[in-house]
DSSP file (Angstrom, degrees, kcal/mol; ACC not computed):
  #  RESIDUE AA STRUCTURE BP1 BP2  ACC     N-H-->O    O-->H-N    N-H-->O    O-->H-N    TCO  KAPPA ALPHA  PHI   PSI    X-CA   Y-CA   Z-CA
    1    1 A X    >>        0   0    0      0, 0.0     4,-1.9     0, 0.0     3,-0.6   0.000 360.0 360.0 360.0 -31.3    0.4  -37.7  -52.7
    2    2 A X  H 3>  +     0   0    0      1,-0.3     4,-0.9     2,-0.2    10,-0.2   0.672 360.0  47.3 -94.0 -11.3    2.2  -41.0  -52.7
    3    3 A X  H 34 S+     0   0    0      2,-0.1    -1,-0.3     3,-0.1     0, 0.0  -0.827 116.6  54.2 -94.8  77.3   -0.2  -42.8  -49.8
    4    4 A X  H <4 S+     0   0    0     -3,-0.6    -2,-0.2    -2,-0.2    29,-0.1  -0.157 110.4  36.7-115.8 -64.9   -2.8  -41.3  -52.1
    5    5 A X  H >X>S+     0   0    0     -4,-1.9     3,-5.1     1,-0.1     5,-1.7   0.955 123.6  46.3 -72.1 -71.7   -1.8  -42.8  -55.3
    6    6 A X  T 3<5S+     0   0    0     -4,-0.9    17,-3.0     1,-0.3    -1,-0.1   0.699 102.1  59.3 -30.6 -31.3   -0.8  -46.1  -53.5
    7    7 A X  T 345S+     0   0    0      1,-0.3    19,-1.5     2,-0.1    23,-0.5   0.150 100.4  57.9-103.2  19.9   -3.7  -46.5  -51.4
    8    8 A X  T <45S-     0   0    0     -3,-5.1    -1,-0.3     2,-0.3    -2,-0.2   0.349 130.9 -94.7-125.1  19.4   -6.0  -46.6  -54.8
    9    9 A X  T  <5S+     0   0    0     -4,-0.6    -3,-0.2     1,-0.4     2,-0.2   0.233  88.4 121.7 139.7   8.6   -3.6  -49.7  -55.9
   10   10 A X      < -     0   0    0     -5,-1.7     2,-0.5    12,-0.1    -1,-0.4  -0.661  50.1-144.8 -93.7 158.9   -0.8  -47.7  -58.1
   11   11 A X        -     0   0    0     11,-0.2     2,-0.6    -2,-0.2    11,-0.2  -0.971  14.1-119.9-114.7 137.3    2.5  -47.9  -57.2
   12   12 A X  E     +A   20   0A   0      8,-0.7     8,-2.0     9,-0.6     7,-1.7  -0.622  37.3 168.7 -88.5 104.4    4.9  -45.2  -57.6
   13   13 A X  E     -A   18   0A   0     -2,-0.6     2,-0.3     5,-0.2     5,-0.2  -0.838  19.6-157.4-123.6 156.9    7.9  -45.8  -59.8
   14   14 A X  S    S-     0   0    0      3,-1.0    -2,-0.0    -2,-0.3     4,-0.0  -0.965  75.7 -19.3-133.0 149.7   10.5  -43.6  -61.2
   15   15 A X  S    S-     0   0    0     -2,-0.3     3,-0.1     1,-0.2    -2,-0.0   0.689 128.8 -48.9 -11.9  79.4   12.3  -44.5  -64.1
   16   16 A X  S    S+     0   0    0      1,-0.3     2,-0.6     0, 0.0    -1,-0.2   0.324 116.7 111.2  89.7  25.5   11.5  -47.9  -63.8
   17   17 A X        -     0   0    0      0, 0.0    -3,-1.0     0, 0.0     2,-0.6  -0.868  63.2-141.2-106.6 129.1   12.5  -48.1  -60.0
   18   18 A X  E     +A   13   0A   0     -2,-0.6    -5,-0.2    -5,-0.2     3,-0.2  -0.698  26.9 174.6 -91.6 139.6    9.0  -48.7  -57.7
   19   19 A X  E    S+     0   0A   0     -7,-1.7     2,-0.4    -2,-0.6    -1,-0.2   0.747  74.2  25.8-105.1 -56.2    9.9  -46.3  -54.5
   20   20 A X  E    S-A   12   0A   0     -8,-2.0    -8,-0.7     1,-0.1    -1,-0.5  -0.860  92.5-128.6-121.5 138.9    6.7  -46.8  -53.0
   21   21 A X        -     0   0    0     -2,-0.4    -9,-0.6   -10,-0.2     2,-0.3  -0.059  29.5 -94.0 -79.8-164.3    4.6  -49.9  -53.7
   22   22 A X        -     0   0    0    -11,-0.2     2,-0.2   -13,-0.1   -11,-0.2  -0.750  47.0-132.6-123.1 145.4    0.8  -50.2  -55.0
   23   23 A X        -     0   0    0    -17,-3.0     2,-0.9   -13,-0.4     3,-0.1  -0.564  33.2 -90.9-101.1 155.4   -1.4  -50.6  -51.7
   24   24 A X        -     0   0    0     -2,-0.2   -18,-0.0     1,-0.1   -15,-0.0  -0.812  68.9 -90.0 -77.4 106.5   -4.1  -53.3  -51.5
   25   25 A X        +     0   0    0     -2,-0.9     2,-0.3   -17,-0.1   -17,-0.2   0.241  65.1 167.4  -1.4 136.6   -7.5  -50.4  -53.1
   26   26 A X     >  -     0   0    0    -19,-1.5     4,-1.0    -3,-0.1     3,-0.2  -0.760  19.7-161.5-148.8 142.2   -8.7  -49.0  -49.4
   27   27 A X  H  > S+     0   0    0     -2,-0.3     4,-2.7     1,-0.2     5,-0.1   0.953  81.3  44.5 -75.3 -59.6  -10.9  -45.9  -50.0
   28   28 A X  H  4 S+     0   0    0      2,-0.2     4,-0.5     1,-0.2    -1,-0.2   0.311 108.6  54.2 -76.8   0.9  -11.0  -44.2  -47.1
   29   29 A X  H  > S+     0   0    0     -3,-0.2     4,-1.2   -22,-0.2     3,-0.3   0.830 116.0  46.8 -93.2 -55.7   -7.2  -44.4  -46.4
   30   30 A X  H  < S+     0   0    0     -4,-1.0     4,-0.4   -23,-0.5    -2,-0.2   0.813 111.3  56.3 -58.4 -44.6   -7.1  -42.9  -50.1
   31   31 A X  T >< S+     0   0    0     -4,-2.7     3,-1.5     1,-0.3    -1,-0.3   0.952 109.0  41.1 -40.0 -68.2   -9.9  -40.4  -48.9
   32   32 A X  T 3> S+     0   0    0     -4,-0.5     4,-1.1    -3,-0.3    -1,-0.3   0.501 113.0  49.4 -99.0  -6.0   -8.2  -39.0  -46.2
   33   33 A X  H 3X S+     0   0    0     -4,-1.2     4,-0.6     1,-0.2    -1,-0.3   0.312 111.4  57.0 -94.1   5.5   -4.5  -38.6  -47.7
   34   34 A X  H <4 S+     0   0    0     -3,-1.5     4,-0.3    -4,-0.4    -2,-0.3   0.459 111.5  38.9-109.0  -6.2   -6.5  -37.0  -50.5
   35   35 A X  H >> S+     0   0    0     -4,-0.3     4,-1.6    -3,-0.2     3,-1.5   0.838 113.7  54.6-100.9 -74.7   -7.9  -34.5  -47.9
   36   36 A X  H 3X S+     0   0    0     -4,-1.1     4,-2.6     1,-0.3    -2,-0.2   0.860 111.8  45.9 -37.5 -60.9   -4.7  -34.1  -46.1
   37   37 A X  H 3X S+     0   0    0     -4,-0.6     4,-0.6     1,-0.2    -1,-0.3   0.861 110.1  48.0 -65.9 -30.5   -3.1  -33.2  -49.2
   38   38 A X  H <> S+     0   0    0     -3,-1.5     4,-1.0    -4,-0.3    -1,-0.2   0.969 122.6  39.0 -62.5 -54.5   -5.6  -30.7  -50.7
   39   39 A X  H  X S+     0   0    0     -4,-1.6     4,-1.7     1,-0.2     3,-0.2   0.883  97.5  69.6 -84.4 -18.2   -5.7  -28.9  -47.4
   40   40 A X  H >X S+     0   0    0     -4,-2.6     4,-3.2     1,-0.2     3,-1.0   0.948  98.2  59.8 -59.7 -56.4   -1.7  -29.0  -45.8
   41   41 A X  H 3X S+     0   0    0     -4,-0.6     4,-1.8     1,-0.2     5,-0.3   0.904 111.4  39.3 -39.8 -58.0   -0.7  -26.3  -48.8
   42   42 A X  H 3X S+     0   0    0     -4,-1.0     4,-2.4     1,-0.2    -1,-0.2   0.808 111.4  54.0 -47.7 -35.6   -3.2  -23.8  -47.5
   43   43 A X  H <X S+     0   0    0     -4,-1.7     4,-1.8    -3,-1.0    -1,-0.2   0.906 111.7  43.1 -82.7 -33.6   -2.5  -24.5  -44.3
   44   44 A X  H  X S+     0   0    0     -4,-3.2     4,-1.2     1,-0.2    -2,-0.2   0.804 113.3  57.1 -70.5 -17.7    1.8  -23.7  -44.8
   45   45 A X  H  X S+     0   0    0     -4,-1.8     4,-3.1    -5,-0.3     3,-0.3   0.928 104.1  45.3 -85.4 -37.5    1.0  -20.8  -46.8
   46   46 A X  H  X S+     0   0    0     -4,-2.4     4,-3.6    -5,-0.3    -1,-0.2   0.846 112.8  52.9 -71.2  -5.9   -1.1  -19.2  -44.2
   47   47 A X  H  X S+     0   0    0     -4,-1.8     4,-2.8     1,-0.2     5,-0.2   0.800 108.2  49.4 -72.7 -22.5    1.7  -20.1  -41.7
   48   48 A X  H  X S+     0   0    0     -4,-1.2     4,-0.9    -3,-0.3     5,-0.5   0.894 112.9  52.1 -74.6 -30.2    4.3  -18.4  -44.1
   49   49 A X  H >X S+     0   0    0     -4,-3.1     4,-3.8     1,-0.3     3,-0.5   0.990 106.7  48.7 -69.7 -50.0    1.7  -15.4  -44.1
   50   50 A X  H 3X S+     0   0    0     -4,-3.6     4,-1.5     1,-0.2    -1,-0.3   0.875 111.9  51.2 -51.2 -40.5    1.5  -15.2  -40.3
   51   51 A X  H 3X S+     0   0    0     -4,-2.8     4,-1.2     1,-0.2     5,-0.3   0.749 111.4  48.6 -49.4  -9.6    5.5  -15.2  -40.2
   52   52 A X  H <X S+     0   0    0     -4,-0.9     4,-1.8    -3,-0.5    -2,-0.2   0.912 112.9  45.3 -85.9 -45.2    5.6  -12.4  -42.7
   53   53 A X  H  < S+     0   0    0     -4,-3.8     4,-0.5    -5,-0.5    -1,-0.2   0.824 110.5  54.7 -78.6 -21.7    3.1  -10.4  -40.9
   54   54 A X  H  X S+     0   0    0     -4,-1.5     4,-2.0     2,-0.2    -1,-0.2   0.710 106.5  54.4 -86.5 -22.8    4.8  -11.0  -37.4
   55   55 A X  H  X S+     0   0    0     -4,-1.2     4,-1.3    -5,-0.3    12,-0.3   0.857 107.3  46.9 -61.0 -40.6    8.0   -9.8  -38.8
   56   56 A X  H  X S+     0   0    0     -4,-1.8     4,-0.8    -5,-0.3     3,-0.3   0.879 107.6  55.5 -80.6 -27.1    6.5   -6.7  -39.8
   57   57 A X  H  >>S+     0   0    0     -4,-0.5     4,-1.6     2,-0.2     5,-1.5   0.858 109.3  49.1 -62.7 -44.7    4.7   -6.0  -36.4
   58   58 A X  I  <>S+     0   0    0     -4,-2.0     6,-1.9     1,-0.2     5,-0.6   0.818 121.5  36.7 -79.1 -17.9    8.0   -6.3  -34.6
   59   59 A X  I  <5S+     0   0    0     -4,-1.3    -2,-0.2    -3,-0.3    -1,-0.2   0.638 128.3  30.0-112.5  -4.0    9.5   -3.8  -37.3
   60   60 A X  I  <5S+     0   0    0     -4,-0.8    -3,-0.2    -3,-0.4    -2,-0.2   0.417 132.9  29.1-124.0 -19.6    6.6   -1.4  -37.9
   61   61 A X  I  <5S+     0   0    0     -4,-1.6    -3,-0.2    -5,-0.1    -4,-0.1   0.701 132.5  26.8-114.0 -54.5    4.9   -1.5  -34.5
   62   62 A X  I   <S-     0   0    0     -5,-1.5    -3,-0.2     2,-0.0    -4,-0.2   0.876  83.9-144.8 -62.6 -48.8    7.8   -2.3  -32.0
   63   63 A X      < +     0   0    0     -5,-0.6    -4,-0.2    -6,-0.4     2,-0.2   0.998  45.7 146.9  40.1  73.0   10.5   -0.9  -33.9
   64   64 A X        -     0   0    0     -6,-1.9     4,-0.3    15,-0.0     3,-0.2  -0.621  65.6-100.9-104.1 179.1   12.9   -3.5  -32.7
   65   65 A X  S  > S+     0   0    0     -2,-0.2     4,-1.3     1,-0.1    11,-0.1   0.156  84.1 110.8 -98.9  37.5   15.5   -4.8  -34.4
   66   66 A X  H >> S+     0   0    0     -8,-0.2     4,-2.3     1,-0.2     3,-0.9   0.987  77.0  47.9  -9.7 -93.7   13.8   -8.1  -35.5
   67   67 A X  H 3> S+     0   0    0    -12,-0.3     4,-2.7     1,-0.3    -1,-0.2   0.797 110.9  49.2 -53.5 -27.7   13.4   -7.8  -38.8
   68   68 A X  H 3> S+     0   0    0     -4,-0.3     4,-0.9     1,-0.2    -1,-0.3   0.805 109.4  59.1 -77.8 -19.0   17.3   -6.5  -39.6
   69   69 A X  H X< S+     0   0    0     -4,-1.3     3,-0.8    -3,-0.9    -1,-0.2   0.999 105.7  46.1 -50.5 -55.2   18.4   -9.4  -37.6
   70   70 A X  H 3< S+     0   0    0     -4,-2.3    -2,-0.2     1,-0.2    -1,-0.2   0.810 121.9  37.0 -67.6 -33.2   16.6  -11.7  -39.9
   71   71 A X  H 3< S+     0   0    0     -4,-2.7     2,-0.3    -5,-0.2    -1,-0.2   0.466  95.3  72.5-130.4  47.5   17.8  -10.2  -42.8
   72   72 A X    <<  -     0   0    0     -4,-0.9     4,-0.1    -3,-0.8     0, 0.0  -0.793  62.8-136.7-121.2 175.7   21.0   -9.0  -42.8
   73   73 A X  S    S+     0   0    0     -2,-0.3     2,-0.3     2,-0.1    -1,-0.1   0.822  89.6  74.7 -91.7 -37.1   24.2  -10.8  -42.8
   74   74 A X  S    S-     0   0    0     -3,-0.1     2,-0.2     1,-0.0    -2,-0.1  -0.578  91.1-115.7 -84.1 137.5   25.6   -8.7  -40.3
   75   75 A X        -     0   0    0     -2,-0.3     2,-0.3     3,-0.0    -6,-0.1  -0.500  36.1-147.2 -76.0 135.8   24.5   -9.2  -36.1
   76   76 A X        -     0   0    0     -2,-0.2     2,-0.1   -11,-0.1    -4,-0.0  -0.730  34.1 -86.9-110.1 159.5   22.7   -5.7  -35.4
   77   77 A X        -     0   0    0     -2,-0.3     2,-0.4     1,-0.1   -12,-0.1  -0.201  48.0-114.9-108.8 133.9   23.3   -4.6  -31.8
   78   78 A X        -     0   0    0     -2,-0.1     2,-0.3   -14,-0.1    -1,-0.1  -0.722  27.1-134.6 -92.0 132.7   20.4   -6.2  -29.3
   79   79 A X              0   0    0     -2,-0.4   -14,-0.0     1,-0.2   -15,-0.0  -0.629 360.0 360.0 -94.0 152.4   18.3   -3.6  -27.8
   80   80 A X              0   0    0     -2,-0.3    -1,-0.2     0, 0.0    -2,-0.0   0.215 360.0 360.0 -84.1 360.0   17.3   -3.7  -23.8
């Protein structure tokens, strides 16, 4: 978002401090951090989904003790 905003000439300040400066207009820099940023959310949620789902295959399919590793506070005994 902030090579996004920058690379269409704004510069990114908050309260009254510039963090990131205003870029000389380039389109296509703007283009493609404007892509990147529409698609990277989609792409971390489906990564959270695939974690979610591989945790539940080790705990519904395996029946290991995965998943109680991950969420308990206490080390559950490792199976051989």
């Amino acid at each position: 978002g902030l090579l996004m905003s920058a690379a269409r000439g704004r510069a990114i300040d908050i309260w009254g401090l510039t963090i990131f400066p205003a870029l000389p207009e380039t389109s296509w820099l703007s283009n493609v951090a404007g892509a990147i940023h529409e698609t990277a959310p989609w792409f971390l949620v489906a990564l959270v989904a695939l974690h979610i789902g591989a945790a539940l295959k080790h705990h519904v399919v395996d029946r290991d003790a995965t998943l109680a590793r991950m969420t308990s506070s206490r080390i559950a005994p490792r199976e051989r």
